[in-house]
C-alpha positions as a printed Julia matrix, in Angstrom:
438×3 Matrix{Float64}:
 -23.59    2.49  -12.62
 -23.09    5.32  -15.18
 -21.14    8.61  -15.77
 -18.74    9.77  -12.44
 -20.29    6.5   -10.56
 -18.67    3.78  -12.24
 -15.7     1.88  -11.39
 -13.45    3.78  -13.96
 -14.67    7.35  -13.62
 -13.52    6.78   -9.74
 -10.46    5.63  -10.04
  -9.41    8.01  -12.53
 -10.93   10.89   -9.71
  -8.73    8.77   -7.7
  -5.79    9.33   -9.26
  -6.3    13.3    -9.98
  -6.97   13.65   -6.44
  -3.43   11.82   -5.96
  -1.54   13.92   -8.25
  -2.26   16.91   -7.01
  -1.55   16.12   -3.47
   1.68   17.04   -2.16
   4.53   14.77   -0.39
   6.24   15.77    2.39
   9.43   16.6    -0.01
   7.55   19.63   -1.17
   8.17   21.18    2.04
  11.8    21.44    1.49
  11.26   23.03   -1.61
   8.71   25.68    0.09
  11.38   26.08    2.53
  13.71   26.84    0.64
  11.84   29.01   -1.7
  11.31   30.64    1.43
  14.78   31.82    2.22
  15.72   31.97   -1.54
  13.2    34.32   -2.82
  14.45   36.99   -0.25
  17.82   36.28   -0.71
  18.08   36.95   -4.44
  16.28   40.2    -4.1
  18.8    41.34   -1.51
  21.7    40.21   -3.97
  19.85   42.43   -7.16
  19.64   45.38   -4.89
  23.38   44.88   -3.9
  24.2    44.4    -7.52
  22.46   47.6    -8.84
  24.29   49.3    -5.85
  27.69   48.18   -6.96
  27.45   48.85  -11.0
  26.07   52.13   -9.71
  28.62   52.93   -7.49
  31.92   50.86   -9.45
  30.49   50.09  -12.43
  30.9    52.04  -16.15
  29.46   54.46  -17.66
  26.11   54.46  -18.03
  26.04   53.11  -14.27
  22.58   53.97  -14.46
  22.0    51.03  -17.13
  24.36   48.36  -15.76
  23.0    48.92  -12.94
  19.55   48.01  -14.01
  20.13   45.67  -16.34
  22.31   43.45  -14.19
  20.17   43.67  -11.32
  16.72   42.93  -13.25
  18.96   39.96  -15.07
  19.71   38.47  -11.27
  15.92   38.8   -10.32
  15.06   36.82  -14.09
  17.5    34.19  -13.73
  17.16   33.02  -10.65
  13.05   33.16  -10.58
  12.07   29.73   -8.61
   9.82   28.24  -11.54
  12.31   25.21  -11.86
  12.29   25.16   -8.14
   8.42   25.04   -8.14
   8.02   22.46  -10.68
  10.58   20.13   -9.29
   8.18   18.18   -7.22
   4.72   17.83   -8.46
   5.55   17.35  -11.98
   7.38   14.26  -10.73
   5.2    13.07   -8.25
   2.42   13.85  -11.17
   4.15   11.55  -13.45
   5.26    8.55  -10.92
   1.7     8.25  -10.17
   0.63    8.15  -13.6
   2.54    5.55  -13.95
   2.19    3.58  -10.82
  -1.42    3.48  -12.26
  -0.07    2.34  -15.57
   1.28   -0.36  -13.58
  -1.91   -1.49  -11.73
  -1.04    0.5    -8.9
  -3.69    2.51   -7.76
  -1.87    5.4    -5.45
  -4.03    7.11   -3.32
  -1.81    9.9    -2.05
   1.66   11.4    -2.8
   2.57   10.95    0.46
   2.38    7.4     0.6
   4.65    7.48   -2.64
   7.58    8.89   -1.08
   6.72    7.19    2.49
   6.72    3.64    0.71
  11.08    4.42   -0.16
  11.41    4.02    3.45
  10.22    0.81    4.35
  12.41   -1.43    6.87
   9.47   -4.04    7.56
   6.96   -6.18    5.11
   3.67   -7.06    6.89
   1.84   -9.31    4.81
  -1.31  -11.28    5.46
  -1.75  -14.69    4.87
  -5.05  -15.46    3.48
  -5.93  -13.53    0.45
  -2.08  -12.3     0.26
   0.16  -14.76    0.28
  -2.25  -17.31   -0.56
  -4.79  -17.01   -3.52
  -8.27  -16.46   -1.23
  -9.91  -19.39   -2.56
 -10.06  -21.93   -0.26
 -11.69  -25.4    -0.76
 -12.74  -28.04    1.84
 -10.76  -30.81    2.21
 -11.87  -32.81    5.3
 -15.55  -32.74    7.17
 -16.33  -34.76   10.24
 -18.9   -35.08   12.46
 -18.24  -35.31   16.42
 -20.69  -36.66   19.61
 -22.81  -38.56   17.1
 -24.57  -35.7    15.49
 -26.32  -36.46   11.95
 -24.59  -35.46    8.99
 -27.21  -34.01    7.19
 -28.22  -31.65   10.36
 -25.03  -30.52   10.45
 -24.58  -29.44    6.69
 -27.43  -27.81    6.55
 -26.74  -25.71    9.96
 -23.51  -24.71    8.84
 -24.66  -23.86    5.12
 -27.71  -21.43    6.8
 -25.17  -19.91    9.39
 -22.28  -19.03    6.67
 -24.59  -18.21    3.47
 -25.13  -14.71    4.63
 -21.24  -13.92    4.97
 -18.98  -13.09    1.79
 -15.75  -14.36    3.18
 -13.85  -17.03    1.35
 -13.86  -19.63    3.73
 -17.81  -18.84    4.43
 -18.43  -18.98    0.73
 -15.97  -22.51    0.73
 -18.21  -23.94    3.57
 -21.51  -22.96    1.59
 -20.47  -24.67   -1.86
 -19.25  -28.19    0.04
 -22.3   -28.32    1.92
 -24.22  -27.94   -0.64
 -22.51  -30.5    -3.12
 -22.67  -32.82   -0.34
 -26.41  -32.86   -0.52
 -26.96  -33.06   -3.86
 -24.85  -36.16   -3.83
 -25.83  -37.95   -0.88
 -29.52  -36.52    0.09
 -30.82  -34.86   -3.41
 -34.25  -34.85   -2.68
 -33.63  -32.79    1.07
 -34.46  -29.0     1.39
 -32.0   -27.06    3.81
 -33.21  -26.96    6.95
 -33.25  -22.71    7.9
 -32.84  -21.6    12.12
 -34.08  -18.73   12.8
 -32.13  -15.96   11.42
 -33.41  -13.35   14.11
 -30.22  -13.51   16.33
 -27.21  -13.32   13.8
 -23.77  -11.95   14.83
 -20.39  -11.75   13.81
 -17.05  -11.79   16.0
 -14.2   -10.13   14.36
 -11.57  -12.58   13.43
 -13.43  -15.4    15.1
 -16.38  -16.52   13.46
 -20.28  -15.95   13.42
 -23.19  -16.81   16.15
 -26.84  -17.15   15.24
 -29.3   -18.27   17.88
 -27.68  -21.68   19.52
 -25.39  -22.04   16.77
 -21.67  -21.15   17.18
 -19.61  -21.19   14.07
 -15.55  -20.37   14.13
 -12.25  -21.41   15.13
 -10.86  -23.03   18.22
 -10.42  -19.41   20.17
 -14.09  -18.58   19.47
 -15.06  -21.96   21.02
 -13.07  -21.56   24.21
 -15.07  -17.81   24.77
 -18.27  -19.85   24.16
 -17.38  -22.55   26.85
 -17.96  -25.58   24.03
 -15.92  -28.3    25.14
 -14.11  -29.32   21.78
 -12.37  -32.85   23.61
 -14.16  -34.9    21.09
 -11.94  -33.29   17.8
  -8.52  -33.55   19.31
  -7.18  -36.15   17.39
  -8.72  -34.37   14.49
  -7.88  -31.2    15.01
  -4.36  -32.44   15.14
  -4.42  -34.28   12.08
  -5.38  -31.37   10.13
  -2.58  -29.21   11.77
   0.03  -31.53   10.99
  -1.3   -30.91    7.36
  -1.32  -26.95    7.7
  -5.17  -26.71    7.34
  -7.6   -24.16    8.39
 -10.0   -25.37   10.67
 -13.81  -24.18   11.59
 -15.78  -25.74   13.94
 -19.59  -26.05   14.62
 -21.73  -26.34   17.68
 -25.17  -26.62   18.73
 -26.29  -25.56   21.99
 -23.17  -25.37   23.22
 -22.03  -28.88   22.09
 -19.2   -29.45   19.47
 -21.1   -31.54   16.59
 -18.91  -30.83   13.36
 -15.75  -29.66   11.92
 -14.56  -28.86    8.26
 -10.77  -28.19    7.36
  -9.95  -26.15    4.22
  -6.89  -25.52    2.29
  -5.91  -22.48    0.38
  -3.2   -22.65   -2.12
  -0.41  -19.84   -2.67
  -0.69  -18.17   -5.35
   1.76  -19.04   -8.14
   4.25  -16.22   -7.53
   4.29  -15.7    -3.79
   7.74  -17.46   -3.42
   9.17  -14.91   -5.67
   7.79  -12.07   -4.66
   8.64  -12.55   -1.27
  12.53  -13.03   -2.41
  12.83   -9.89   -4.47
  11.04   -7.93   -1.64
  13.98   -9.6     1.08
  16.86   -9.39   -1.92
  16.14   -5.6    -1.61
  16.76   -5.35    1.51
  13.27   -5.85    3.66
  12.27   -7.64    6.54
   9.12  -10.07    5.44
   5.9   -11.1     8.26
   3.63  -13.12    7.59
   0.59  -12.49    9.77
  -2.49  -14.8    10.06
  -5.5   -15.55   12.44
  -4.53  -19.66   11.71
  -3.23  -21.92   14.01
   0.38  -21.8    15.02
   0.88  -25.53   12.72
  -0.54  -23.95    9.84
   1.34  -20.87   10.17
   4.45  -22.14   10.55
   4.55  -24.28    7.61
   3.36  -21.97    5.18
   6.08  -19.22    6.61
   8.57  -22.53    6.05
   7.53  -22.51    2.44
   7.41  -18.86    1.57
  10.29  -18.12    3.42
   9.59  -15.12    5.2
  11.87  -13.6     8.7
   9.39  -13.84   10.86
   5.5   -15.09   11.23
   2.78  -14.5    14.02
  -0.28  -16.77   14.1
  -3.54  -17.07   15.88
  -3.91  -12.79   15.77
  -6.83  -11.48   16.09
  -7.37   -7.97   14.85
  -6.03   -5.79   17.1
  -3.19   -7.83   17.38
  -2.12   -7.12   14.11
  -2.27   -3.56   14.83
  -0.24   -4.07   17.75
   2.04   -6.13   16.09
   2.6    -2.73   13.71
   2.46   -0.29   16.19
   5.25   -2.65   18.15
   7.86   -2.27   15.11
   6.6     1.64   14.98
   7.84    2.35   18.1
  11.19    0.86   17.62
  11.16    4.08   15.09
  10.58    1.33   11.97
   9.02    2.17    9.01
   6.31   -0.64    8.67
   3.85   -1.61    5.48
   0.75   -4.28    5.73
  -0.49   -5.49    2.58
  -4.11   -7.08    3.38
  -7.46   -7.99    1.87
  -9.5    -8.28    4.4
 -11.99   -6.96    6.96
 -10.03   -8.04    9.42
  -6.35   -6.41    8.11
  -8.47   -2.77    7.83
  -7.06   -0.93   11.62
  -3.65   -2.15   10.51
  -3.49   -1.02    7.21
  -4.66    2.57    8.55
  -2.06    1.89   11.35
   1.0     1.32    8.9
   2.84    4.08    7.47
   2.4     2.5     3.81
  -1.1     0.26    4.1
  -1.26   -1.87    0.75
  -4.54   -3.52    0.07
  -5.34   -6.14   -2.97
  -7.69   -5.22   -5.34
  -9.48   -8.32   -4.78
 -10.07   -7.47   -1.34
 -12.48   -5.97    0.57
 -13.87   -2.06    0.39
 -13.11   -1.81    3.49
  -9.58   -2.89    3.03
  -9.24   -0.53    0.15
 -10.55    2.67    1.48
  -7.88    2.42    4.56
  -4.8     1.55    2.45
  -2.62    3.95    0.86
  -1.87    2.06   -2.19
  -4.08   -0.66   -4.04
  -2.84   -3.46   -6.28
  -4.92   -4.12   -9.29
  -3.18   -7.06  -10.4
  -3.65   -8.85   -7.07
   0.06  -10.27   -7.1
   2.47   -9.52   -4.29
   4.86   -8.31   -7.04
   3.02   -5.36   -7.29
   4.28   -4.62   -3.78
   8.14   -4.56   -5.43
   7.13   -2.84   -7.58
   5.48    0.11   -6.24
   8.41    0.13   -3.4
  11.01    0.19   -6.36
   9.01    3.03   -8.36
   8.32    5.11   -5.18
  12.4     4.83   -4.81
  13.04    5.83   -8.51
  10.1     9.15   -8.18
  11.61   10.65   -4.79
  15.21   10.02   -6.46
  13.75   12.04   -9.46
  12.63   14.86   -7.11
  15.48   15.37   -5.47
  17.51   15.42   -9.19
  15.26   18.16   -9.82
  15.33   19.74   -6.93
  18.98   20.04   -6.3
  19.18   20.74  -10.18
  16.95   23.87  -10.06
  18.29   24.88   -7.17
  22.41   24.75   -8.43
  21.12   25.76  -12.03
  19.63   29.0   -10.58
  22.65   29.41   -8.04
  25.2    29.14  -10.6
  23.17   31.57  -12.95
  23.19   34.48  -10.6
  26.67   35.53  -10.63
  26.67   35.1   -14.56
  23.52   37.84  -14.47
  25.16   39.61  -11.71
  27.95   40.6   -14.15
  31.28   38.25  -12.75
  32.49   37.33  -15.94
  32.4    41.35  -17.24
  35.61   42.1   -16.27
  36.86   38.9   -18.17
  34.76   39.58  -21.46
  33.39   42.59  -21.78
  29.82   41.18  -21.61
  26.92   41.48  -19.56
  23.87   38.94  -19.66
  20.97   40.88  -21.3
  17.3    40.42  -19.67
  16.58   38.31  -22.43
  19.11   36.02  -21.97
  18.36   35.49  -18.25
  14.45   34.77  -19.34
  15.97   32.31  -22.02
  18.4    30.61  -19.37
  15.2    30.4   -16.35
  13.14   28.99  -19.11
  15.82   26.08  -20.07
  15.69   25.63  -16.16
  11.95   24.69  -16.17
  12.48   22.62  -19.19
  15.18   20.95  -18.12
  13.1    19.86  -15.07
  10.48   18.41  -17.22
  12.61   16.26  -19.49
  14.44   14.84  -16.1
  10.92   14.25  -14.47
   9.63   12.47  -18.02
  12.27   10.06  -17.4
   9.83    8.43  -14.68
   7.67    7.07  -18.02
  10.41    5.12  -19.04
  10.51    3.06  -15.41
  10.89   -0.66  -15.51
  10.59   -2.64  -12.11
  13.37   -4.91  -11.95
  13.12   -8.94  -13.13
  10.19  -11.02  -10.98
  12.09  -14.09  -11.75
């Protein structure tokens, strides 16, 4: 692709489109712009009423200047720029920081987190699984088998179905190189979410998509066991409704999972781990990660659930997925975080995207997201006193004390060193650093 279509040109539309979109924040400030606005031009009439009435000679002239000083000084530029100069600036870095943000709200939204959802596969772990055990059940041939489940999974782009693909077809070049794959008819394909695939009179998935199908999987007990007991992922194949083979695959964490996971609970979160494995599997990666709490054996809509459970306890919740599978809940969550090695799917209904695929990144846009809405309210409380203290100055208080009254001028100097002052405070955000990941 060229021009606006490539990669680049759309996430830098991307990130426009983010920093001009408002947070929720900004409402305070239109609020209160709302009241203010009226309010000051209430307190320059009463000023220009009281030089005119108690003032000195030329009332006439105090009376203007003091109350055109008030309306100067306390104009709402600072009070304006106070939110999307920050929020312009945290995203612009967030992106710096292989963030990709996809909306200001999610920004502030993600400073409010109570509960971590992650997924397993993809997430936690690095999406490259390998297989580690094949076995074939009610004496069905070997080769058969390969080559059914290498012509069901070639047409799907999930890891495991890409896994399945490359062993099958190693096996054949080692023990049968001179064999062709053997192709079923391809005229009856279909996928169940979270399960596995169907194509004719084959059945390809896990141990729930099985039981719908009524394939008695007695024969792979023992084996099915074994491979819990060693927290693998299992698929199964069957052929006309009878179990034949079975492949197990493994899927390392990624190197910094651990971590991650313990700066996200050392500031304060509760971590899930959520997967579609078996309970075995799940448990003993949750052992090693360490997270509060796991479910396993979800499908879909039960991770949704599982989301819209916490929700209702009036918990802010955020699911960081990959997959296909994770996209309802990550448009469910109040924060959905996809990996950028995930799927489009998975990307188009998250909030935020990680570009760096580690969970880090999930720290770290929580911690900047924390450091932007505690800019915005510096600036908004800043603006807000700066222009409330400033009034009384233009308004003439300090007369009787000196002798002096703020010129015009002066008022347009001080409202403009309100604006910049915002600025310099909101610039800070460049200067961000995430804290350690060791």
């Amino acid at each position: 692709r060229v021009g606006k279509d490539t990669a680049l040109a759309r996430l830098v539309e991307m990130v426009r489109q983010a920093q001009n979109s408002k947070p929720p924040i900004s409402q305070l400030a239109d609020k209160v712009a709302a009241i203010f606005v009226p309010i000051v031009i209430v307190i320059a009439l009463m000023t220009a009423l009281l030089w005119y009435f108690f003032g000195p000679q030329p009332v006439l002239t105090y009376s203007f200047v003091s109350a055109v000083s008030v309306l100067i000084i306390a104009c709402p530029c600072a009070l304006g720029l106070a939110t999307p100069i920050s929020v312009m600036i945290g995203i612009g870095k967030a992106a710096q920081m292989g963030i990709l943000v996809r909306n200001a709200k999610a920004l502030e939204q993600a400073s409010n987190i109570d509960w971590v959802l992650l997924d397993k596969t993809g997430t936690l772990t690095q999406g490259h699984p390998s297989v580690e055990d094949f076995a074939v059940f009610n004496a069905s041939d070997e080769l058969q088998s390969l080559d059914f489940a290498e012509a069901i999974e070639q047409a799907s782009e999930h890891p495991i179905a890409l896994a399945i693909v490359a062993y099958c077809r190693q096996q054949r070049s080692f023990t049968h190189p001179e064999a062709g794959l053997v192709m079923p008819n391809n005229a009856y394909f279909s996928a169940v979410q979270g399960m596995g695939i169907m194509q004719d009179d084959l059945v390809m998935g896990n141990v729930q998509l099985m039981r719908a199908q009524k394939v008695d999987i007695s024969a792979a007990k023992s084996w099915l066991k074994t491979q819990e007991k060693a927290a693998r992922s299992t698929v199964l194949l069957a052929h006309k409704n009878q179990l034949i083979a079975a492949f197990a695959l493994e899927d390392a964490l990624k190197h910094d999972t651990v971590k991650a996971v313990q700066r996200l609970k050392a500031q304060g979160f509760k971590v899930m781990m959520l997967t579609g494995d078996n309970q075995a599997t799940a448990q003993q990666v949750a052992n090693l990660v360490a997270v509060d709490d796991y479910a396993a054996e979800l499908m879909p809509e039960d991770k949704l659930n599982k989301i819209k459970h916490l929700q209702s306890q009036g918990l802010v919740v955020a699911m960081v997925g990959d997959g296909i599978n994770d996209a309802p809940a990550l448009s469910q969550a109040d924060v959905g975080i996809a990996m950028g090695q995930g799927t489009d799917v998975a990307i188009e209904s998250a909030d935020l995207c990680l570009l760096h695929n580690s969970l880090h990144g999930v720290a770290d846009a929580i911690e900047l997201s924390h450091a932007a809405l505690r800019n915005i309210k510096q600036n908004l409380w800043g603006a807000f006193s700066y222009n409330s203290l400033g009034i009384p100055v233009a308004a003439g208080v300090l007369f009787p004390l000196t002798g002096m009254l703020l010129s015009p001028m002066l008022a347009a100097l001080a409202m403009s060193l309100s604006s910049v002052t915002v600025v310099i405070n909101a610039n800070r955000l460049r200067w961000f650093k995430p804290s350690s990941r060791d």
